[in-house]
N, C-alpha and C positions, 0 to 999 in steps of 0.2 A: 653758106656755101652756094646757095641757089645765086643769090645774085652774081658771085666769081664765076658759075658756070653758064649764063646768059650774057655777059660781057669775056667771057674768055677767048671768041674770037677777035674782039678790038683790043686784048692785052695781048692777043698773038702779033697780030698787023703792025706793034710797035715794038717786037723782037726780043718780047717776055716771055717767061710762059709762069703758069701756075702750078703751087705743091704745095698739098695738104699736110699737119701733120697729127697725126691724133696719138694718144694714150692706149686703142684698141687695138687689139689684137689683128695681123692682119687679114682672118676670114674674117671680121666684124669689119672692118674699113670696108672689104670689097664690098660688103651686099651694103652697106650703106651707098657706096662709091654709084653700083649699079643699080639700087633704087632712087639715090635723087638725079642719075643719068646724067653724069658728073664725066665729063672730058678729060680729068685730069687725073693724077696718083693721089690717093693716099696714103701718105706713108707711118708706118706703124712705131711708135716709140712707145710699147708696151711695160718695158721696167724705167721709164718716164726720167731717162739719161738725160736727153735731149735739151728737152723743157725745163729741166733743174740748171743747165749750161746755158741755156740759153735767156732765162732769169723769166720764163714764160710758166712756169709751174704754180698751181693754184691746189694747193694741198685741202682747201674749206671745200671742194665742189666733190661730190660723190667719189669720194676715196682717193683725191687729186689728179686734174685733172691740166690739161693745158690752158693759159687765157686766149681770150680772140687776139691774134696778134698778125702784120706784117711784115714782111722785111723783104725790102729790094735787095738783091744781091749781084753786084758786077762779075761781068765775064772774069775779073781777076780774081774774086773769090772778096772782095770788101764789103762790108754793109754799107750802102749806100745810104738807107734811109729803113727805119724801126718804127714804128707806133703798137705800144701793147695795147689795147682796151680792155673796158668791164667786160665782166661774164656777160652780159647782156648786150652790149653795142662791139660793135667789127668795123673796120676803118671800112668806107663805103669804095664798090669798083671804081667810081666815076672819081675819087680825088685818088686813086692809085695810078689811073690812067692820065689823068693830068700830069701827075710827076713822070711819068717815063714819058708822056710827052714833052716835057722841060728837062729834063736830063737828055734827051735826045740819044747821039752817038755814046754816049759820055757814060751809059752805065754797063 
């Protein structure tokens, strides 16, 4: 998440913004939110809805937990574009911001 929050003003400038989503609770989100000084929401899917709907749920990681995952989402509400990853690797900022640079107007 550190890297999302040092590139979050050049995902702003191209008329993205970024949201977190975690399995915590939301007093656990915010002091994490406010100790890594994190510009963004994180939003709470504590009975892990979400991530079970959204096929991001990773049941093996400390009592299940979300995987690293992004997903572009257009003003109309479509997935543009998805990448899950391992528990250990996160799609990097710099190829998120290529794509909303190549999708342009368009997302």
């Amino acid at each position: 998440m550190a890297d999302y929050r040092d590139h979050y003003e050049a995902i702003r400038a191209l008329g993205a913004d970024v949201v977190t989503l975690s399995v915590d609770t939301p007093a656990e989100s915010e002091v994490l939110r406010r100790g890594m000084r994190l510009p963004f929401s994180i939003l709470s899917d504590a009975d892990r809805r979400v991530v079970k709907e959204w096929g991001v749920y990773n049941p093996r990681e400390r009592g299940g937990i979300a995987k690293p995952a992004v997903f572009l989402i257009g003003r109309d509400g479509t997935v543009r574009y998805a990448e899950v990853d391992g528990v250990t690797t996160r799609a990097p900022p710099s190829e998120v911001i290529r794509l909303l640079q190549a999708m342009g107007a368009d997302l």
